[in-house]
mmCIF file of the N, C-alpha and C atoms, coordinates in Angstrom:
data_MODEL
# 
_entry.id   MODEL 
# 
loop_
_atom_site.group_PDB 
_atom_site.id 
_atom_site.type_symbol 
_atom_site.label_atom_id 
_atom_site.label_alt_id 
_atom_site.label_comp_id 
_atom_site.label_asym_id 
_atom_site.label_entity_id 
_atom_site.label_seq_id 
_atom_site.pdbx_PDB_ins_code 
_atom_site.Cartn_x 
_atom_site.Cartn_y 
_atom_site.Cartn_z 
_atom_site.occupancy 
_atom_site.B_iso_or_equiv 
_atom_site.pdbx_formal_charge 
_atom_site.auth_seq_id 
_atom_site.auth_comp_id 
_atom_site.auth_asym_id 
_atom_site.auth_atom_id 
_atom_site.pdbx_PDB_model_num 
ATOM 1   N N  . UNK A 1 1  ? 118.642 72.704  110.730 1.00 0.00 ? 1  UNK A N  1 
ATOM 2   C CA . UNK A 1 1  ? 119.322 71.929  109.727 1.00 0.00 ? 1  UNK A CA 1 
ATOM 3   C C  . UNK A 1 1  ? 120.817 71.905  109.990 1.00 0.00 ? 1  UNK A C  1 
ATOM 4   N N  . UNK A 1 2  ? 121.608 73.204  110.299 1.00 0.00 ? 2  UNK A N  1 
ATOM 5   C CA . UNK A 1 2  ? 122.841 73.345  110.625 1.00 0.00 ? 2  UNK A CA 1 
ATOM 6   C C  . UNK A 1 2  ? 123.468 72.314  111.728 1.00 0.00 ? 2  UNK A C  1 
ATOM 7   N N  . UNK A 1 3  ? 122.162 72.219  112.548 1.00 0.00 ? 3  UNK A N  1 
ATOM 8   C CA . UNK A 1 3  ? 122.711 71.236  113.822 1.00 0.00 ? 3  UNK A CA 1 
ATOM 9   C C  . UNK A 1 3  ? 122.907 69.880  113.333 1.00 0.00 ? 3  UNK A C  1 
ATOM 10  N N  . UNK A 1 4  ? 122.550 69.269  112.655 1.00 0.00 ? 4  UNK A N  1 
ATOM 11  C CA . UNK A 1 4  ? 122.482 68.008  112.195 1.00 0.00 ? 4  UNK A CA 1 
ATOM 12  C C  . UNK A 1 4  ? 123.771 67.892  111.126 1.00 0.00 ? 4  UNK A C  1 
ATOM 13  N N  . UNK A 1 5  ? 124.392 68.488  110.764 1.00 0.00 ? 5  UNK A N  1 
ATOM 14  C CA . UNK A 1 5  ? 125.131 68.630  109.494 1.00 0.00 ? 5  UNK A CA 1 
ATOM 15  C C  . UNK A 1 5  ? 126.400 68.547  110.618 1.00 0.00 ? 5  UNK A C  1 
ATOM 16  N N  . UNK A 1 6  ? 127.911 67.530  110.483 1.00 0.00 ? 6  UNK A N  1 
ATOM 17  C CA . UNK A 1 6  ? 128.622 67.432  110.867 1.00 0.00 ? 6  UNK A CA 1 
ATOM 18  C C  . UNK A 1 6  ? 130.039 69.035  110.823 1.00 0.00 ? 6  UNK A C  1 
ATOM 19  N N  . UNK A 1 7  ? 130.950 68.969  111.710 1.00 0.00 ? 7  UNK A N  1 
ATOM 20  C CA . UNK A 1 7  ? 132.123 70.374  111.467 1.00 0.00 ? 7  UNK A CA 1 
ATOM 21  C C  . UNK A 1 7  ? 132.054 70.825  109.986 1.00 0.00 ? 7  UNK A C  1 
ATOM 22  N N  . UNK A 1 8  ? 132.754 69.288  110.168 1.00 0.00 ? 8  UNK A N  1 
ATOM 23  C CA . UNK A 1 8  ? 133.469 69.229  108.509 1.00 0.00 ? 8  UNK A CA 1 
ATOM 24  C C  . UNK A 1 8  ? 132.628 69.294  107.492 1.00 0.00 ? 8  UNK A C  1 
ATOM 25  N N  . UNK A 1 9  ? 131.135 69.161  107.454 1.00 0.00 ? 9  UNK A N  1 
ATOM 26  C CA . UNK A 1 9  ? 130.226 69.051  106.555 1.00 0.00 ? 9  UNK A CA 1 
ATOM 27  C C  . UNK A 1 9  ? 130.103 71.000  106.310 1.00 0.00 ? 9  UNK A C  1 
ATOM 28  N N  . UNK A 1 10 ? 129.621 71.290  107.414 1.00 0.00 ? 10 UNK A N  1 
ATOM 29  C CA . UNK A 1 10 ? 129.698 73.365  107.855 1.00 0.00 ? 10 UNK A CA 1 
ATOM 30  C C  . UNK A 1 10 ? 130.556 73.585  107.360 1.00 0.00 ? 10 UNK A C  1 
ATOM 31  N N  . UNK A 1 11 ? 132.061 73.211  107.441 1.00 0.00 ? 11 UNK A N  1 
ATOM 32  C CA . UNK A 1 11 ? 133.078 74.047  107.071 1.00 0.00 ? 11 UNK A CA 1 
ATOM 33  C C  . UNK A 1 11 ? 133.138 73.372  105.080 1.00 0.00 ? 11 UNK A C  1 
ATOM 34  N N  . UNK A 1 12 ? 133.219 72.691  104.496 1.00 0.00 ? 12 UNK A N  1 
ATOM 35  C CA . UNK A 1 12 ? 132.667 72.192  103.361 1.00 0.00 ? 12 UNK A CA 1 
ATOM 36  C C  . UNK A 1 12 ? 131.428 73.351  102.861 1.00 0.00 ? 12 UNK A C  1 
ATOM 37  N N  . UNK A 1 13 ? 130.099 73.465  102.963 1.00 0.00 ? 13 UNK A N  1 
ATOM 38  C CA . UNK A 1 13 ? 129.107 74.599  102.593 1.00 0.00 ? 13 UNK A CA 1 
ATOM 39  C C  . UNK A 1 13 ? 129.823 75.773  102.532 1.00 0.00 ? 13 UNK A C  1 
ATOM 40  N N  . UNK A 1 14 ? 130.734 76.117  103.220 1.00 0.00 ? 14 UNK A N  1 
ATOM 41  C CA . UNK A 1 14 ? 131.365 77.285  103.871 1.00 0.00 ? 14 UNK A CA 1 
ATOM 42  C C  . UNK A 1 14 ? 132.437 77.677  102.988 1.00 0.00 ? 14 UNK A C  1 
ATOM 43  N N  . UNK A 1 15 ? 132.890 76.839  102.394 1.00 0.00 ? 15 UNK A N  1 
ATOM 44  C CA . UNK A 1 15 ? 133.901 76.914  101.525 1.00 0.00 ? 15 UNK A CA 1 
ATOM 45  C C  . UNK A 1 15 ? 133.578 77.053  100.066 1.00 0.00 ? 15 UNK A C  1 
ATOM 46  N N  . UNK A 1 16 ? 132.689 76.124  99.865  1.00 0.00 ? 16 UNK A N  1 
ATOM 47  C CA . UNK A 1 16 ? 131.890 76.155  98.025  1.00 0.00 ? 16 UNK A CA 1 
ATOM 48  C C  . UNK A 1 16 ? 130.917 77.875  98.594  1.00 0.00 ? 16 UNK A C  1 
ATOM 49  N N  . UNK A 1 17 ? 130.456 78.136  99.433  1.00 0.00 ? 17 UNK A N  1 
ATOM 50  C CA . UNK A 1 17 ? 130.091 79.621  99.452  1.00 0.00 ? 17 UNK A CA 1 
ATOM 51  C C  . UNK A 1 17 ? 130.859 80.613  99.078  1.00 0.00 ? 17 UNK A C  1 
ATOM 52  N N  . UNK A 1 18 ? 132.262 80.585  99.763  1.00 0.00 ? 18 UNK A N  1 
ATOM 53  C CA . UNK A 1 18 ? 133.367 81.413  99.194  1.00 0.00 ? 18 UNK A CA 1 
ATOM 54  C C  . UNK A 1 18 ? 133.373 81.315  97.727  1.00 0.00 ? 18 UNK A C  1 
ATOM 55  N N  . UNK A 1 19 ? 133.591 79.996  97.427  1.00 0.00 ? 19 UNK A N  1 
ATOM 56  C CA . UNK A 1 19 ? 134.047 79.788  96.185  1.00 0.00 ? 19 UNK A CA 1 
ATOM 57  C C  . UNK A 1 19 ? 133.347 80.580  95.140  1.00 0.00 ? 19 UNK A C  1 
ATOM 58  N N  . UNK A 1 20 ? 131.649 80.631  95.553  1.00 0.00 ? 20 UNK A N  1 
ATOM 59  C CA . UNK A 1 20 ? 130.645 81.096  94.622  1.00 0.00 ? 20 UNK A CA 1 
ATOM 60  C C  . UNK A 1 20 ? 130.937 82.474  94.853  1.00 0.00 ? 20 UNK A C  1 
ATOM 61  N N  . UNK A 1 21 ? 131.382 83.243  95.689  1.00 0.00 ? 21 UNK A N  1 
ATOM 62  C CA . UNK A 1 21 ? 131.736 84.713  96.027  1.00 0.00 ? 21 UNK A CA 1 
ATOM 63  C C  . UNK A 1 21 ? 132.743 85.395  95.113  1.00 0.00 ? 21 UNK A C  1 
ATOM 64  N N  . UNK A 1 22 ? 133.564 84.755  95.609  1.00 0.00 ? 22 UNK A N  1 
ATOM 65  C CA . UNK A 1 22 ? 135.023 84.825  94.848  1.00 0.00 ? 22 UNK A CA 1 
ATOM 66  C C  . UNK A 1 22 ? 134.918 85.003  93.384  1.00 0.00 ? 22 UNK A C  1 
ATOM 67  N N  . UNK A 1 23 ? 133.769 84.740  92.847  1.00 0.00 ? 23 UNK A N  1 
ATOM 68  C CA . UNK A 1 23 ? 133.801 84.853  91.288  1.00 0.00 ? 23 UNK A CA 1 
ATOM 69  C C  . UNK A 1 23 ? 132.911 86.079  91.292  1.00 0.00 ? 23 UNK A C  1 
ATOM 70  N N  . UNK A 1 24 ? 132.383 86.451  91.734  1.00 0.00 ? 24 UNK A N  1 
ATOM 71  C CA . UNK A 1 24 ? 131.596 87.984  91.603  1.00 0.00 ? 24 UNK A CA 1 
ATOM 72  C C  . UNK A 1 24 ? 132.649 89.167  91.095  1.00 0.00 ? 24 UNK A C  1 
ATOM 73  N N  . UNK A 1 25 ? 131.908 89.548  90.239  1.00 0.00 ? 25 UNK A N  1 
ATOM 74  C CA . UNK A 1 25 ? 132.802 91.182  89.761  1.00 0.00 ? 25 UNK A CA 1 
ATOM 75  C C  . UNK A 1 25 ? 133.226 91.697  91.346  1.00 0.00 ? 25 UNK A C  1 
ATOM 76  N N  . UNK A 1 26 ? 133.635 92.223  91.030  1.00 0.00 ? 26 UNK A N  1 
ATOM 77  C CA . UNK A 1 26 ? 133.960 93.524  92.103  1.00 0.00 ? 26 UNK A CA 1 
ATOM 78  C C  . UNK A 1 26 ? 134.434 95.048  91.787  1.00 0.00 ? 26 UNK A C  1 
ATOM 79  N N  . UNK A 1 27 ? 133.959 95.763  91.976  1.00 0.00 ? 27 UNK A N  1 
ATOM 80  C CA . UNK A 1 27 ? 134.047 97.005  91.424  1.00 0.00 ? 27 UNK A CA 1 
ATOM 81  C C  . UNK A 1 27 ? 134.508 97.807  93.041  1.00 0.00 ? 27 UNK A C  1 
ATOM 82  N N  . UNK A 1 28 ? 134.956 99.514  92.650  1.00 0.00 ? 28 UNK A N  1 
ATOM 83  C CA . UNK A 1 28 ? 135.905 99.966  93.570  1.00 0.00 ? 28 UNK A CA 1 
ATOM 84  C C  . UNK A 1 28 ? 134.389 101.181 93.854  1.00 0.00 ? 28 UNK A C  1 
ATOM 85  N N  . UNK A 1 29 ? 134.416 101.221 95.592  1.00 0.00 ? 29 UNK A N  1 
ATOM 86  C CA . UNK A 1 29 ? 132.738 101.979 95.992  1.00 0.00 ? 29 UNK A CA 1 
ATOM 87  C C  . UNK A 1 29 ? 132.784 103.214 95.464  1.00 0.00 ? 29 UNK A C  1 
ATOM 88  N N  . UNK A 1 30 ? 133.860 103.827 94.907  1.00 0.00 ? 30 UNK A N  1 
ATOM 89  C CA . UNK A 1 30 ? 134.292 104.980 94.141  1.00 0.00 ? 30 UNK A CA 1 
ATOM 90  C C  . UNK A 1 30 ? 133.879 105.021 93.063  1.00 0.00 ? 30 UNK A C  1 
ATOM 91  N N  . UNK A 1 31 ? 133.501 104.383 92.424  1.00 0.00 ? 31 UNK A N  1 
ATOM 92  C CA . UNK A 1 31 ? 132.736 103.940 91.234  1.00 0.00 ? 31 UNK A CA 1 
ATOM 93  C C  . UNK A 1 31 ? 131.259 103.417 91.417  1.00 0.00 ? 31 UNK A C  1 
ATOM 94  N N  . UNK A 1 32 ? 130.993 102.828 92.165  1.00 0.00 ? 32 UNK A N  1 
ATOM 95  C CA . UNK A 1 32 ? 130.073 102.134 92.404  1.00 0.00 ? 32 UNK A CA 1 
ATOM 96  C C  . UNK A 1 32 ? 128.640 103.231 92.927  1.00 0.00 ? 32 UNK A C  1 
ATOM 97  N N  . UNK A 1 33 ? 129.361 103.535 93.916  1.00 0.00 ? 33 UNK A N  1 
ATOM 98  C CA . UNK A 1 33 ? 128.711 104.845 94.944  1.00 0.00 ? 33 UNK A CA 1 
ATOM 99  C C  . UNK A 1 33 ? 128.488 106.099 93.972  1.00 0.00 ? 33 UNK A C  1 
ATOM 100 N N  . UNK A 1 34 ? 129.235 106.585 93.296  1.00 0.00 ? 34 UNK A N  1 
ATOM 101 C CA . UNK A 1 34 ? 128.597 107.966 92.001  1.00 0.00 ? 34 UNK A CA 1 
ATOM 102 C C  . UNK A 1 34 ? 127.321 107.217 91.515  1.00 0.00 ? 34 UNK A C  1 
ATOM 103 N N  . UNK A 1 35 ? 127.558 106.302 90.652  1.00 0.00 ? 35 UNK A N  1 
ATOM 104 C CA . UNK A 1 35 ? 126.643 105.706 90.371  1.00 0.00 ? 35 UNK A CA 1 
ATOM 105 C C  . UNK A 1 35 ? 125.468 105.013 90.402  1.00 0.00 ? 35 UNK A C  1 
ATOM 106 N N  . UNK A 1 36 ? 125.271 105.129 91.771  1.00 0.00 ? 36 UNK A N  1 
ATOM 107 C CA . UNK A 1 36 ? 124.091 104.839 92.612  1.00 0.00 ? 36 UNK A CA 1 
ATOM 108 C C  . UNK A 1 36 ? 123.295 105.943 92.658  1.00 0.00 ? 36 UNK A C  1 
ATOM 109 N N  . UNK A 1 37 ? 124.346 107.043 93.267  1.00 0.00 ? 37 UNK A N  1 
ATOM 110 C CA . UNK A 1 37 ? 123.943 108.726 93.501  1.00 0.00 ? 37 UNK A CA 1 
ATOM 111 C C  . UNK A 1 37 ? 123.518 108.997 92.199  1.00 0.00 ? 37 UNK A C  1 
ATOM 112 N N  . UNK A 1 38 ? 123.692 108.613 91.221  1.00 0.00 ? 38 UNK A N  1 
ATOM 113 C CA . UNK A 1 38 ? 123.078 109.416 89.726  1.00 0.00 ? 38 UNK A CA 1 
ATOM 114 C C  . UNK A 1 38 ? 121.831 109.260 89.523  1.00 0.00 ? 38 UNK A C  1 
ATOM 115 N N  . UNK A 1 39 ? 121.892 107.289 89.958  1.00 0.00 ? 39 UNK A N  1 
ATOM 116 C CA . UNK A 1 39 ? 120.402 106.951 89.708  1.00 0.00 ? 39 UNK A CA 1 
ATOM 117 C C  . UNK A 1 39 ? 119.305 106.978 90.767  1.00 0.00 ? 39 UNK A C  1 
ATOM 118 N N  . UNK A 1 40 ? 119.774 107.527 92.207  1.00 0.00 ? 40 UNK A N  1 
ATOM 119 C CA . UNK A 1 40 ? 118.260 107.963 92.772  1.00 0.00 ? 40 UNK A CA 1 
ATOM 120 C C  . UNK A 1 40 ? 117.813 109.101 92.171  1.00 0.00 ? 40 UNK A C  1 
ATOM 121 N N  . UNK A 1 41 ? 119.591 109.996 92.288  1.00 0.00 ? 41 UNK A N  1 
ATOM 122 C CA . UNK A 1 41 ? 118.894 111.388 91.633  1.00 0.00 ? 41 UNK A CA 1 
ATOM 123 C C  . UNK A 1 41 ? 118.194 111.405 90.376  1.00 0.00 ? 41 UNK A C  1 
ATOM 124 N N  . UNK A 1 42 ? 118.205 110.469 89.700  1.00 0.00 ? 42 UNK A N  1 
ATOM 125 C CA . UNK A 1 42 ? 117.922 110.615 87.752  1.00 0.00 ? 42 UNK A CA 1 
ATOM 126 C C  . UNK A 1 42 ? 116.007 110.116 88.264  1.00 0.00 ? 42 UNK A C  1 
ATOM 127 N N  . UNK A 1 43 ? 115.888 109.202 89.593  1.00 0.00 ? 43 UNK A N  1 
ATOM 128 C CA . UNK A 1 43 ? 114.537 108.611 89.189  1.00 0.00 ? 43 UNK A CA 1 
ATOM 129 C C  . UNK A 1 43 ? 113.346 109.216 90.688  1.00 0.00 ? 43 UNK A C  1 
ATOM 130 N N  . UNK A 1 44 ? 114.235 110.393 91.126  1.00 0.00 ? 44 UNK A N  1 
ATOM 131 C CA . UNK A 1 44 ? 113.849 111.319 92.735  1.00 0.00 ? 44 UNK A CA 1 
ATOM 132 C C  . UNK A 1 44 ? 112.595 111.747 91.976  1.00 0.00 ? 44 UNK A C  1 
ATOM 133 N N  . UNK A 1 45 ? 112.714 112.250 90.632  1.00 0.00 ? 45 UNK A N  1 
ATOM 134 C CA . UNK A 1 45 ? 111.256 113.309 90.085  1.00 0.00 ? 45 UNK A CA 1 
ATOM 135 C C  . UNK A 1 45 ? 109.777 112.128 90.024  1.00 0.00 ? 45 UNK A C  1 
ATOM 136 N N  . UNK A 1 46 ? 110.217 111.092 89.776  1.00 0.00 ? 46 UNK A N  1 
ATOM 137 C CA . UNK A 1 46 ? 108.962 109.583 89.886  1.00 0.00 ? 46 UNK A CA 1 
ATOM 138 C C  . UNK A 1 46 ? 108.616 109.281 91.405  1.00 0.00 ? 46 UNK A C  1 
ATOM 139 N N  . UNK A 1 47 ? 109.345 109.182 92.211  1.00 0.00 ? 47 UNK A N  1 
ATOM 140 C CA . UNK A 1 47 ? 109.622 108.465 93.189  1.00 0.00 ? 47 UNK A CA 1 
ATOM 141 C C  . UNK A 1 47 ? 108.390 109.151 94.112  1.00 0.00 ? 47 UNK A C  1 
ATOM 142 N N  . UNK A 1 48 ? 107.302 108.100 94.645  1.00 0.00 ? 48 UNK A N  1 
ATOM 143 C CA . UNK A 1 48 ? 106.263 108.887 95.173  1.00 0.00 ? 48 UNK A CA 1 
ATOM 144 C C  . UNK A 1 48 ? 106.164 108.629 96.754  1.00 0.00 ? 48 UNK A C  1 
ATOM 145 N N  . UNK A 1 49 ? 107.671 108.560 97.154  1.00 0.00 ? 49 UNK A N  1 
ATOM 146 C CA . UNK A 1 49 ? 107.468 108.940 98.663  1.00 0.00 ? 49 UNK A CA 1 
ATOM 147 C C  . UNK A 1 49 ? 108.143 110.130 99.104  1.00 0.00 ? 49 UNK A C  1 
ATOM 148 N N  . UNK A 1 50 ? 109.053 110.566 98.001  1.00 0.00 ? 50 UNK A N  1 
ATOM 149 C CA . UNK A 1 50 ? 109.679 112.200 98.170  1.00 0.00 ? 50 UNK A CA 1 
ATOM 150 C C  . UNK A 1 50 ? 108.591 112.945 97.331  1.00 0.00 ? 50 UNK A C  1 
ATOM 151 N N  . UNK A 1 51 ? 107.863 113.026 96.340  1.00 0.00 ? 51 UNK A N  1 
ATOM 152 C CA . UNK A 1 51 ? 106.907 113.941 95.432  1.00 0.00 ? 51 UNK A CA 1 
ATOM 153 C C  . UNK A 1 51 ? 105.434 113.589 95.994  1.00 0.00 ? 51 UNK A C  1 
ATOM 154 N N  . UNK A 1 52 ? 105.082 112.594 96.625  1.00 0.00 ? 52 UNK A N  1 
ATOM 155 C CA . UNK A 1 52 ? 103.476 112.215 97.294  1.00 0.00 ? 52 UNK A CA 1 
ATOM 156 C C  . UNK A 1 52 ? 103.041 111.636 96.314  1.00 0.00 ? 52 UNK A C  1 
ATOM 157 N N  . UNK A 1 53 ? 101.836 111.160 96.379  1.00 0.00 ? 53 UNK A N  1 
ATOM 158 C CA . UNK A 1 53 ? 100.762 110.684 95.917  1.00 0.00 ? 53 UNK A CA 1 
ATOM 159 C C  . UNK A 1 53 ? 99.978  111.354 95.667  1.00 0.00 ? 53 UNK A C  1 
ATOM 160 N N  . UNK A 1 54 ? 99.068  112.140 94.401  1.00 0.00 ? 54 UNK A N  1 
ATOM 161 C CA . UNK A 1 54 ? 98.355  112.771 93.931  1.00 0.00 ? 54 UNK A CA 1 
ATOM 162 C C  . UNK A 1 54 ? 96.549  112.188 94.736  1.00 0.00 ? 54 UNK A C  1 
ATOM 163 N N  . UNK A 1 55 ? 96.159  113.164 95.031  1.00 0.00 ? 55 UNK A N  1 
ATOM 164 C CA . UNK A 1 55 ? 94.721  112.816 95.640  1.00 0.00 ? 55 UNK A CA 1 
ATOM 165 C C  . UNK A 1 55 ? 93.746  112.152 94.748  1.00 0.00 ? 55 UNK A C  1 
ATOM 166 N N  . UNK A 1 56 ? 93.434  112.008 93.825  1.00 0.00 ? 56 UNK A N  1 
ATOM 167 C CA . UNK A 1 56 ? 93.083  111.090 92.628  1.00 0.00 ? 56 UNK A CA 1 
ATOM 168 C C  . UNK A 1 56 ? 93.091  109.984 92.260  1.00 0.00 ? 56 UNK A C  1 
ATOM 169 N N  . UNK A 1 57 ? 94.564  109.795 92.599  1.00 0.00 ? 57 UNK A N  1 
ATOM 170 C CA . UNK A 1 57 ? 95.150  108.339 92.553  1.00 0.00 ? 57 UNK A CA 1 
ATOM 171 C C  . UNK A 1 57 ? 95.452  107.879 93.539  1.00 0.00 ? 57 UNK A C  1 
ATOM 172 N N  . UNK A 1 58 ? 95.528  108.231 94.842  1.00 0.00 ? 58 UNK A N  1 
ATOM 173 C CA . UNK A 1 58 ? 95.626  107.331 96.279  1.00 0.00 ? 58 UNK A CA 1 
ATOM 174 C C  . UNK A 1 58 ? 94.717  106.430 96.739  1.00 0.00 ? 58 UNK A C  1 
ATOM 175 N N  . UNK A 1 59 ? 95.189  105.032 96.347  1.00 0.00 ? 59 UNK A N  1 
ATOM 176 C CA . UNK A 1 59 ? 94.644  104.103 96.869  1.00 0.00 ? 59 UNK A CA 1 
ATOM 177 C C  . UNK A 1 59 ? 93.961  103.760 98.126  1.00 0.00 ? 59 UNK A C  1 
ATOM 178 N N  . UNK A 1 60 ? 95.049  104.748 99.233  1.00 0.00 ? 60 UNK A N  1 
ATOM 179 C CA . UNK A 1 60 ? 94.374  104.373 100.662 1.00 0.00 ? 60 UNK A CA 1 
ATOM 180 C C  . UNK A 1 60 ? 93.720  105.779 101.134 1.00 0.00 ? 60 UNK A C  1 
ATOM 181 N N  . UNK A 1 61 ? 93.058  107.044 100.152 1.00 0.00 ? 61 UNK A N  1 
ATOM 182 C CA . UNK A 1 61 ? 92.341  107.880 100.478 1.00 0.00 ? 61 UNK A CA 1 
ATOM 183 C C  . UNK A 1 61 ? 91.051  107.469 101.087 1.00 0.00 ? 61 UNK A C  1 
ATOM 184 N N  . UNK A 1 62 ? 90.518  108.226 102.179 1.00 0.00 ? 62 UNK A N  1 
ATOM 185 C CA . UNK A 1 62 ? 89.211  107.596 102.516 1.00 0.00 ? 62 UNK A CA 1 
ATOM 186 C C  . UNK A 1 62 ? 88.008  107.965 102.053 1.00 0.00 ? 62 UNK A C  1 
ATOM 187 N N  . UNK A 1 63 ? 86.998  107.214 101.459 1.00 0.00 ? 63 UNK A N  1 
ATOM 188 C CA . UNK A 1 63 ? 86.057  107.615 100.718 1.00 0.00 ? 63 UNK A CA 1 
ATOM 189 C C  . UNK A 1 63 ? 85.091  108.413 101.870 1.00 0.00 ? 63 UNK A C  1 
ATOM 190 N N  . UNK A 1 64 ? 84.696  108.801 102.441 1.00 0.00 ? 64 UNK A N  1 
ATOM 191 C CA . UNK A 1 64 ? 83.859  109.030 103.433 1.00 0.00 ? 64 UNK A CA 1 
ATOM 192 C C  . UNK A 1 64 ? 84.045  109.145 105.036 1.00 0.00 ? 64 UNK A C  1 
ATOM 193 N N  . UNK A 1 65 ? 83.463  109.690 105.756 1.00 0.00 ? 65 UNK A N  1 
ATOM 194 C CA . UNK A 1 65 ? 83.158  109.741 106.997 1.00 0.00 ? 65 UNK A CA 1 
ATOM 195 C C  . UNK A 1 65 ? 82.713  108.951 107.514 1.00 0.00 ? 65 UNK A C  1 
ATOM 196 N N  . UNK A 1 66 ? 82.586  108.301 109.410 1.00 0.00 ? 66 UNK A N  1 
ATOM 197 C CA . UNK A 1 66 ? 82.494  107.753 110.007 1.00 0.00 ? 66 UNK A CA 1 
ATOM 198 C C  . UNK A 1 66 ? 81.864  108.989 111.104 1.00 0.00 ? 66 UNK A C  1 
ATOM 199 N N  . UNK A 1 67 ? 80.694  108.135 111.586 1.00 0.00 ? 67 UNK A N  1 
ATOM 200 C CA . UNK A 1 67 ? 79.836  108.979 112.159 1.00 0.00 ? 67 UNK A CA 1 
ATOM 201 C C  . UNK A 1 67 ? 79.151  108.510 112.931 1.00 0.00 ? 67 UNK A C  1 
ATOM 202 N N  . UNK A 1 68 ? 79.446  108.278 114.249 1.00 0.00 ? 68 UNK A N  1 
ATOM 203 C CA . UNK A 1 68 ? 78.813  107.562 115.614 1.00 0.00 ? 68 UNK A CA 1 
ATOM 204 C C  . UNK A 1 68 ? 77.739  109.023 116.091 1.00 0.00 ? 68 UNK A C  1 
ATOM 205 N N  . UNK A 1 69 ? 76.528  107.744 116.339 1.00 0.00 ? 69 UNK A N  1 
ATOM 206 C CA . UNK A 1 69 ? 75.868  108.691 116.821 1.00 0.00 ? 69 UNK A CA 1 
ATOM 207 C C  . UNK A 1 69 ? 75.099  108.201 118.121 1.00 0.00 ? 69 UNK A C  1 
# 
Protein backbone atom coordinates (compact mmCIF):
# COMPACT_ATOMS: atom_id res chain seq x y z
CA UNK A 1 0.00 0.00 0.00
CA UNK A 2 2.92 2.35 1.05
CA UNK A 3 4.34 1.93 -2.48
CA UNK A 4 1.51 3.33 -4.25
CA UNK A 5 0.92 6.33 -1.93
CA UNK A 6 2.99 9.39 -3.30
CA UNK A 7 6.38 11.31 -0.83
CA UNK A 8 4.20 13.83 0.04
CA UNK A 9 1.16 11.64 0.62
CA UNK A 10 3.90 9.30 3.38
CA UNK A 11 5.14 12.32 4.76
CA UNK A 12 1.26 13.76 5.26
CA UNK A 13 0.18 10.04 7.27
CA UNK A 14 3.41 10.73 9.02
CA UNK A 15 2.58 13.85 10.31
CA UNK A 16 -1.35 13.44 11.42
CA UNK A 17 0.53 10.22 13.26
CA UNK A 18 2.63 12.60 15.25
CA UNK A 19 -0.11 14.71 15.67
CA UNK A 20 -2.24 11.75 17.24
CA UNK A 21 0.99 11.05 19.55
CA UNK A 22 1.62 14.30 20.66
CA UNK A 23 -1.64 14.35 22.54
CA UNK A 24 -0.95 11.24 24.69
CA UNK A 25 -0.35 11.81 28.48
CA UNK A 26 3.04 11.31 29.23
CA UNK A 27 4.17 10.42 32.47
CA UNK A 28 8.01 10.39 33.91
CA UNK A 29 9.36 6.13 33.86
CA UNK A 30 10.03 7.09 37.53
CA UNK A 31 6.62 6.99 38.13
CA UNK A 32 5.49 4.86 35.70
CA UNK A 33 8.06 1.93 36.35
CA UNK A 34 7.20 1.72 40.55
CA UNK A 35 4.03 1.27 39.39
CA UNK A 36 4.20 -1.42 37.14
CA UNK A 37 6.60 -3.14 39.82
CA UNK A 38 3.64 -2.94 42.40
CA UNK A 39 1.29 -4.47 40.09
CA UNK A 40 3.13 -7.68 38.96
CA UNK A 41 4.12 -7.91 42.49
CA UNK A 42 0.36 -7.28 43.91
CA UNK A 43 -0.99 -10.06 41.09
CA UNK A 44 2.66 -12.71 41.25
CA UNK A 45 0.38 -14.83 44.08
CA UNK A 46 -2.52 -15.55 40.87
CA UNK A 47 -0.21 -15.64 38.18
CA UNK A 48 -0.01 -19.39 37.04
CA UNK A 49 3.23 -19.45 35.27
CA UNK A 50 5.35 -18.43 38.47
CA UNK A 51 2.81 -20.61 41.12
CA UNK A 52 1.89 -23.66 38.28
CA UNK A 53 -1.09 -25.11 37.49
CA UNK A 54 -2.73 -27.31 40.05
CA UNK A 55 -3.04 -31.09 38.73
CA UNK A 56 -6.88 -31.00 38.81
CA UNK A 57 -7.27 -28.21 36.82
CA UNK A 58 -4.67 -28.64 33.96
CA UNK A 59 -6.14 -28.61 30.87
CA UNK A 60 -3.24 -30.15 28.94
CA UNK A 61 -2.68 -33.07 31.70
CA UNK A 62 -2.66 -36.40 29.98
CA UNK A 63 -5.45 -38.63 30.65
CA UNK A 64 -3.71 -41.92 30.05
CA UNK A 65 -0.97 -43.91 28.56
CA UNK A 66 0.12 -44.79 25.17
CA UNK A 67 1.13 -48.24 24.68
CA UNK A 68 2.66 -49.77 21.47
CA UNK A 69 2.78 -53.15 21.39
Amino acid sequence: MAQDLSEKELLRMEVEQLRKEVKNPRAPISKTGKEIKDYVEAQAGSDPLLRGVPEDKNPFKEKGTCVIS
